[in-house]
Each structure stands twice: as C-alpha cells, then as structure tokens.
Biopython code that builds the backbone (N, CA, C, O; Angstrom):
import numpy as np
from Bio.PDB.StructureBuilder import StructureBuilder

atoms = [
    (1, "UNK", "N", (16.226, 10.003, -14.987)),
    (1, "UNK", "CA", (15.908, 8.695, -14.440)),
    (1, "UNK", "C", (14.608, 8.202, -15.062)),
    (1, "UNK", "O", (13.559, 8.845, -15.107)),
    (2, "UNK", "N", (14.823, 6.923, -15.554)),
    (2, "UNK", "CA", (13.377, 6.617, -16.071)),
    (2, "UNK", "C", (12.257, 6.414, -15.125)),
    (2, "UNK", "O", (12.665, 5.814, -14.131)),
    (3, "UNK", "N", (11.453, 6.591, -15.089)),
    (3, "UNK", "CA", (9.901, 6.499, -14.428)),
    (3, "UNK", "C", (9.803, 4.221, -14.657)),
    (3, "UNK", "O", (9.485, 3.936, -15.811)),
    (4, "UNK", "N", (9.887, 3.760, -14.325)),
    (4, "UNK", "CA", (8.951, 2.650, -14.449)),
    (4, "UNK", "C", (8.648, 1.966, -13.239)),
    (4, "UNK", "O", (8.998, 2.540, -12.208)),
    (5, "UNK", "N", (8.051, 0.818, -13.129)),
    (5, "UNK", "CA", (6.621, 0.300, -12.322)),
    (5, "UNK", "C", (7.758, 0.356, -10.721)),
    (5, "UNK", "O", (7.257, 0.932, -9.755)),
    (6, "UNK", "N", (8.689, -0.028, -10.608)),
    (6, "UNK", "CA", (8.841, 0.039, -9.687)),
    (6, "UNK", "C", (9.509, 1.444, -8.842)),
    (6, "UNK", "O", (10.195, 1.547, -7.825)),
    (7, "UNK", "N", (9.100, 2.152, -9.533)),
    (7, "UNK", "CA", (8.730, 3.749, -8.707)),
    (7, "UNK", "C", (7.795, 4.548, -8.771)),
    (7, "UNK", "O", (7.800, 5.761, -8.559)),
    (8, "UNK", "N", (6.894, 3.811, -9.094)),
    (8, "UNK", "CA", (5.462, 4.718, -9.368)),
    (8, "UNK", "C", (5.000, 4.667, -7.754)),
    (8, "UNK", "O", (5.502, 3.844, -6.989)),
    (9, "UNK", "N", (4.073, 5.556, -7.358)),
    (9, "UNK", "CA", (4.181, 6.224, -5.886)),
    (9, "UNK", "C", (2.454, 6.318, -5.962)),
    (9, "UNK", "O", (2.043, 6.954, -6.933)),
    (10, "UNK", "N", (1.442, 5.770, -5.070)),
    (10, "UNK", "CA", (0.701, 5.956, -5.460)),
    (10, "UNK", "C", (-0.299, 6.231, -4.186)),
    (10, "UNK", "O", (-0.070, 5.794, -3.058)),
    (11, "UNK", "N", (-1.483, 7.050, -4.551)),
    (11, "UNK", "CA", (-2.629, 7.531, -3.522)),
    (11, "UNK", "C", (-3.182, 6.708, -2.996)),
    (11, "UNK", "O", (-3.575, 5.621, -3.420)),
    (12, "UNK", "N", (-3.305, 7.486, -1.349)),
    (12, "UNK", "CA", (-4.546, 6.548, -0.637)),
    (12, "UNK", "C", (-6.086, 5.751, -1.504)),
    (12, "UNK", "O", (-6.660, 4.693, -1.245)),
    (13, "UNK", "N", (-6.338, 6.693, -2.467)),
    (13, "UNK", "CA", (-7.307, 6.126, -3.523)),
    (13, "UNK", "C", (-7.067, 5.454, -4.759)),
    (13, "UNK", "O", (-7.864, 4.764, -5.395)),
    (14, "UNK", "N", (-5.810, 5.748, -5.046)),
    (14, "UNK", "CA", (-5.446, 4.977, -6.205)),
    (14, "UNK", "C", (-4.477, 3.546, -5.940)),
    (14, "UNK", "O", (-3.919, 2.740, -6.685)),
    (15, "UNK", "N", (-4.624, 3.729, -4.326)),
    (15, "UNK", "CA", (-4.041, 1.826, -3.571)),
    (15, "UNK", "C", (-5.525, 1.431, -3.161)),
    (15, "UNK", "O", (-5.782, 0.236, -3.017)),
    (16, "UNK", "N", (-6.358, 2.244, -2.998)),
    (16, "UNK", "CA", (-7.538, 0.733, -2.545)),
    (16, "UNK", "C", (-7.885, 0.937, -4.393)),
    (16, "UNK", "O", (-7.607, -0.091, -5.010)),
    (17, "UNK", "N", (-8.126, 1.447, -4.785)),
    (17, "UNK", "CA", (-8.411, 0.863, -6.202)),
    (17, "UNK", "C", (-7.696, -0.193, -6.916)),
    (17, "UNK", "O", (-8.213, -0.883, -7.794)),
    (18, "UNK", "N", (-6.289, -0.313, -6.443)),
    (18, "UNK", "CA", (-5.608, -1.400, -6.975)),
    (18, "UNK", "C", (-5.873, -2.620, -6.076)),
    (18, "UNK", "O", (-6.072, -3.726, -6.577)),
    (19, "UNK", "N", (-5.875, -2.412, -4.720)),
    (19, "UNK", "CA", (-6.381, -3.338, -4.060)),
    (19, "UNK", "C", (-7.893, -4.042, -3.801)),
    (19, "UNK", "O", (-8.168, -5.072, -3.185)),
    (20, "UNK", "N", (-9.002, -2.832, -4.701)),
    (20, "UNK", "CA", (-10.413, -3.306, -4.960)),
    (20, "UNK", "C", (-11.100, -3.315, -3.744)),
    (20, "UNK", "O", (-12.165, -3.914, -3.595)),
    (21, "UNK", "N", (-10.210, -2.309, -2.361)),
    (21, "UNK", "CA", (-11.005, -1.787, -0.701)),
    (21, "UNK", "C", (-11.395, -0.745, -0.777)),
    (21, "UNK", "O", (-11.213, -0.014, -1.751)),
    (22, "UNK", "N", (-11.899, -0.508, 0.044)),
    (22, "UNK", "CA", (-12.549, 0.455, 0.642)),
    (22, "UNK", "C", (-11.080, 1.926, 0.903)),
    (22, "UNK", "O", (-9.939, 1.663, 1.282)),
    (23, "UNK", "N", (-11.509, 3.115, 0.624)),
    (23, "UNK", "CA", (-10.761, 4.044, 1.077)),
    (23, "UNK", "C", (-10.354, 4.240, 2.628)),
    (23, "UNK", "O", (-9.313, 4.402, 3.266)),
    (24, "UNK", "N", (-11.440, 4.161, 2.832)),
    (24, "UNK", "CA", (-11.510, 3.910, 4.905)),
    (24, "UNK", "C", (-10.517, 2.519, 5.278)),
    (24, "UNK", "O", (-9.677, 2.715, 6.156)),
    (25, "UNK", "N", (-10.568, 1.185, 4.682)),
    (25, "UNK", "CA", (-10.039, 0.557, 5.113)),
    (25, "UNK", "C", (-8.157, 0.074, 4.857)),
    (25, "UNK", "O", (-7.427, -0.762, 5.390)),
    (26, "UNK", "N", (-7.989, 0.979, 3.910)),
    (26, "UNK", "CA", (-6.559, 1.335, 3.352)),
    (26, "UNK", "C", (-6.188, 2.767, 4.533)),
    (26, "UNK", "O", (-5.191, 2.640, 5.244)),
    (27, "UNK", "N", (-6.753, 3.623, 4.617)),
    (27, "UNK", "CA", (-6.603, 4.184, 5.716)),
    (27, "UNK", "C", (-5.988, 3.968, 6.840)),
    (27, "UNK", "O", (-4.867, 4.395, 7.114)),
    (28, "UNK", "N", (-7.013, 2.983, 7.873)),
    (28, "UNK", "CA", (-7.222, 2.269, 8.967)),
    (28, "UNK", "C", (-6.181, 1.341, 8.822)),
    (28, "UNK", "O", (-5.753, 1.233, 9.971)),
    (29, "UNK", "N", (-5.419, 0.499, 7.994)),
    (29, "UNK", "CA", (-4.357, -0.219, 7.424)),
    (29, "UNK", "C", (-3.007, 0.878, 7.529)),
    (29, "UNK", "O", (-2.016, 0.524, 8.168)),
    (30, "UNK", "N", (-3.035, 1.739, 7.098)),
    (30, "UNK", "CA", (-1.967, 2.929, 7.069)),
    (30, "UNK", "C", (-1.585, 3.558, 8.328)),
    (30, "UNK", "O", (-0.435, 3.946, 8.538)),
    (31, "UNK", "N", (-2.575, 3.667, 9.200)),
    (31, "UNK", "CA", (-2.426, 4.932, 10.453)),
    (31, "UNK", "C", (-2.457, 3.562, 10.975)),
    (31, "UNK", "O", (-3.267, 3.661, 11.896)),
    (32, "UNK", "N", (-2.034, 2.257, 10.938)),
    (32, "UNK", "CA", (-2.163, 1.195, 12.313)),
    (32, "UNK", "C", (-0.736, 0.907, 12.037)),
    (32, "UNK", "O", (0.052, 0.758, 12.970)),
    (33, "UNK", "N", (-0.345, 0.818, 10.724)),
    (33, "UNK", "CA", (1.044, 0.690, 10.459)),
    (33, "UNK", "C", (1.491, -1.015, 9.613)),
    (33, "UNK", "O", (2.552, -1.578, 9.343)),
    (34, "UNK", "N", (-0.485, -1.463, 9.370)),
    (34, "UNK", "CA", (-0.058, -2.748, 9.159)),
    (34, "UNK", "C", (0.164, -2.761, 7.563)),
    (34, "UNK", "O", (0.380, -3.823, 6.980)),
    (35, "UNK", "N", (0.079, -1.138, 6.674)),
    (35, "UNK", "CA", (0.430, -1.368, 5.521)),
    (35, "UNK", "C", (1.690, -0.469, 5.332)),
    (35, "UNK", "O", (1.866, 0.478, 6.098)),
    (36, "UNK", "N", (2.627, -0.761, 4.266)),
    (36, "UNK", "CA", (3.734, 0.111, 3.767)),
    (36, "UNK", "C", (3.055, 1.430, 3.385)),
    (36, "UNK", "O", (2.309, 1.677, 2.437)),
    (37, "UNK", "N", (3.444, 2.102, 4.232)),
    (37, "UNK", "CA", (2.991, 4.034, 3.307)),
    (37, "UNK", "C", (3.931, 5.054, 4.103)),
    (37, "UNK", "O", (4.880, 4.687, 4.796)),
    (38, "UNK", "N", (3.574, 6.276, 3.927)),
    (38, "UNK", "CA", (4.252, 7.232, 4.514)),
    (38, "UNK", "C", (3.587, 8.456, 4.259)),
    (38, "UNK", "O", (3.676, 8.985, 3.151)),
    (39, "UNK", "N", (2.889, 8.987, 5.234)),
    (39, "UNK", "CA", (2.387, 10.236, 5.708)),
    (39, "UNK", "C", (3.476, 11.671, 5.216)),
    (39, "UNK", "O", (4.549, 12.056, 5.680)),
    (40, "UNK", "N", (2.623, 12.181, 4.095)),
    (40, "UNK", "CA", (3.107, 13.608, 3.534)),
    (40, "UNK", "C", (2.738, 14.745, 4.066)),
    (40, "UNK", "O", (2.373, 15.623, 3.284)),
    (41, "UNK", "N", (2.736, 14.992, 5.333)),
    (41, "UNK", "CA", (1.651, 16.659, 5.710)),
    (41, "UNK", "C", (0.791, 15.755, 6.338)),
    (41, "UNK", "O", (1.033, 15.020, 7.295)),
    (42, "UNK", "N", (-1.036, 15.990, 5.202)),
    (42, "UNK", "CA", (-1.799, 15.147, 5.537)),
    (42, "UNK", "C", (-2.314, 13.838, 4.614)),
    (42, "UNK", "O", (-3.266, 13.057, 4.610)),
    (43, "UNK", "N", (-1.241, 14.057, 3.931)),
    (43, "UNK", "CA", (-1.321, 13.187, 2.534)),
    (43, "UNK", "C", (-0.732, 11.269, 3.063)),
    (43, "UNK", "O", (0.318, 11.055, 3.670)),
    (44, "UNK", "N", (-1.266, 10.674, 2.827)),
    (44, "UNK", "CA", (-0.464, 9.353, 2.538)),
    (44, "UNK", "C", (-0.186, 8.872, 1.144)),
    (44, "UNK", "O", (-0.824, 9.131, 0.124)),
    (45, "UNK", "N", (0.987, 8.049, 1.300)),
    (45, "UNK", "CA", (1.649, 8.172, -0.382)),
    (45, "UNK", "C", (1.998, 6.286, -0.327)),
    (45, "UNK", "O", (1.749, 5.669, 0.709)),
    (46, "UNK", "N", (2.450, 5.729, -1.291)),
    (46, "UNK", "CA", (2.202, 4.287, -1.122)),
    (46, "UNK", "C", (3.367, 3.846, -2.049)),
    (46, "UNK", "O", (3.072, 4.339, -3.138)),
    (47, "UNK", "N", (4.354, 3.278, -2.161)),
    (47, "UNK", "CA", (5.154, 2.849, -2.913)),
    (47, "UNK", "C", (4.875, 1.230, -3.745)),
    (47, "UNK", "O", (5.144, 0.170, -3.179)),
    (48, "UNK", "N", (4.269, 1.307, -5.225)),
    (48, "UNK", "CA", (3.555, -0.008, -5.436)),
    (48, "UNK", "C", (4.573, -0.946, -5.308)),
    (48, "UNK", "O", (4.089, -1.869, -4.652)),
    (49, "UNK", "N", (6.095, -1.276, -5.677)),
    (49, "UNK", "CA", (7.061, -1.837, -5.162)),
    (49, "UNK", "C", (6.712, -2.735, -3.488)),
    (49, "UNK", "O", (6.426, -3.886, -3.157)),
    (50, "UNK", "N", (6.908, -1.623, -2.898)),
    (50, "UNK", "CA", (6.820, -2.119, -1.424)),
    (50, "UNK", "C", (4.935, -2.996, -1.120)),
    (50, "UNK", "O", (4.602, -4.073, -0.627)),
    (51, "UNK", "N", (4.175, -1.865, -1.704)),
    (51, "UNK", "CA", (2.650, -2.913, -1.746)),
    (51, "UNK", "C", (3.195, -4.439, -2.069)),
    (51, "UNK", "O", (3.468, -5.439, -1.404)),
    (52, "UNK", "N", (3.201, -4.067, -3.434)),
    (52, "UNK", "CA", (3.186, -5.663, -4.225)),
    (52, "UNK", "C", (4.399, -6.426, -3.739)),
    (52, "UNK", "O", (4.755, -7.367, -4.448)),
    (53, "UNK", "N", (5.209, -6.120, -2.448)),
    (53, "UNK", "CA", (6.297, -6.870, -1.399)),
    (53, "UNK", "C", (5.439, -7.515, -0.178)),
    (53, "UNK", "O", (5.655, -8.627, 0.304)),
    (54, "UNK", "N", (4.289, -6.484, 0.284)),
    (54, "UNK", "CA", (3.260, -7.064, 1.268)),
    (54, "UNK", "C", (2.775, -7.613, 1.183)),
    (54, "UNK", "O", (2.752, -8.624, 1.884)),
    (55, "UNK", "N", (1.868, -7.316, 0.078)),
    (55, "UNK", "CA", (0.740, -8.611, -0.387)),
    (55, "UNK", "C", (1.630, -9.656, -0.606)),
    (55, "UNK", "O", (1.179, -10.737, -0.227)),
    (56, "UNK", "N", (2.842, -9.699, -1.133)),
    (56, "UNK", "CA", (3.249, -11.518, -1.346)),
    (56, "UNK", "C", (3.732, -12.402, 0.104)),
    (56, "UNK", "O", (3.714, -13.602, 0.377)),
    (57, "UNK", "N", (4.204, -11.060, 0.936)),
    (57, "UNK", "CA", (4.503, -11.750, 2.475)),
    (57, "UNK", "C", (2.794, -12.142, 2.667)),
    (57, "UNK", "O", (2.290, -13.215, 2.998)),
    (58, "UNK", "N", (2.359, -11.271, 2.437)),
    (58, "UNK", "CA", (0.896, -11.708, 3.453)),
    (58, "UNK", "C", (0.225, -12.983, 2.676)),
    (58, "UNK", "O", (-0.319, -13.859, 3.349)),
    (59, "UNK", "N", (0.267, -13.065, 1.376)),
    (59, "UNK", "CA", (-0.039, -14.537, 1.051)),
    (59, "UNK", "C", (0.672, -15.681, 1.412)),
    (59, "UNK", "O", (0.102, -16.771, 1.372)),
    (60, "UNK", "N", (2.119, -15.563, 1.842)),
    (60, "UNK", "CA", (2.879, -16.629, 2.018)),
    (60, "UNK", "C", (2.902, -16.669, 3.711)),
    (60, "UNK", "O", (3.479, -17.674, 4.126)),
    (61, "UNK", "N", (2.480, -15.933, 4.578)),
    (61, "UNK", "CA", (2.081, -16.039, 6.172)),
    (61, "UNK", "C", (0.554, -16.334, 6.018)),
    (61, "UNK", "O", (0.159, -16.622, 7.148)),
    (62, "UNK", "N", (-0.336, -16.384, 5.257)),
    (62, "UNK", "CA", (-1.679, -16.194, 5.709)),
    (62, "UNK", "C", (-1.852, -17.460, 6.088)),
    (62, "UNK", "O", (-2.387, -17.341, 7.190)),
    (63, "UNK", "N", (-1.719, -18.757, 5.834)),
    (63, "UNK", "CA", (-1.915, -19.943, 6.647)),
    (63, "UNK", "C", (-1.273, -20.307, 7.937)),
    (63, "UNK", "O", (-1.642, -21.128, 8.776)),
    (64, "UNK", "N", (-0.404, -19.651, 7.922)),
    (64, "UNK", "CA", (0.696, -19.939, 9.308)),
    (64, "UNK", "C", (-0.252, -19.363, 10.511)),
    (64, "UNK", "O", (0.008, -19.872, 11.602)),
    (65, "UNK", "N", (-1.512, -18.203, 10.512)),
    (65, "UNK", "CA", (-2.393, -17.917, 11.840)),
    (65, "UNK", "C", (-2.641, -19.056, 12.670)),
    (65, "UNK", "O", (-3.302, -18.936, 13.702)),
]
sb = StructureBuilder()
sb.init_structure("model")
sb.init_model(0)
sb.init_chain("A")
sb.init_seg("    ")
for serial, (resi, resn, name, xyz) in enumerate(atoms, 1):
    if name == "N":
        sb.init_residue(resn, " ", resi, " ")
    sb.init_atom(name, np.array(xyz, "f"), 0.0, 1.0, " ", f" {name:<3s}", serial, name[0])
structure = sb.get_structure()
C-alpha cells in the first residue's frame, strides 16, 4: 500500500507543530474530545486527513458563534 498524505498518522508534537500550539493545548483539545485523535496506551496519535477535515469545518462554523 502506498504511504501518501492522506495516511500519514501523526504525534501529539508533531500536530501542534503543524498547527504552530502549544503541546499542552493539543492535549487539552484531545482528552476534551474537541479534536480528531485516538489514545494508544498512553500515546495519542492524529490522523492529518481527519485534522485537515476539522480545521476546514471549524473555519466554515467559526462565524456562525
């Protein structure tokens, strides 16, 4: 199976780096449930697919508050 962008799987540190947050606040986003991830053991894991699906809902709701 080829590897490309939309299965790359990525770390609690290597999603706030793409997202340019804080580690704590990708966290706090994860264990509340308001971001896409999934708890490995004690690991969280991040599917950039499903990210880059959130961020476009959350730009296209962010005026509707």
């Amino acid at each position: 199976m080829k590897n490309n962008q939309t299965d790359q799987i990525m770390t609690l540190e290597e999603l706030a780096n793409y997202l340019k947050i804080s580690k704590s606040t990708v966290y706090k986003l994860a264990q509340e449930g308001r971001i896409p991830g999934q708890k490995l053991g004690k690991q969280w894991r991040f599917g950039k697919q499903a990210i880059d699906d959130w961020l476009s809902h959350q730009a296209r709701t962010e005026g509707r508050d």
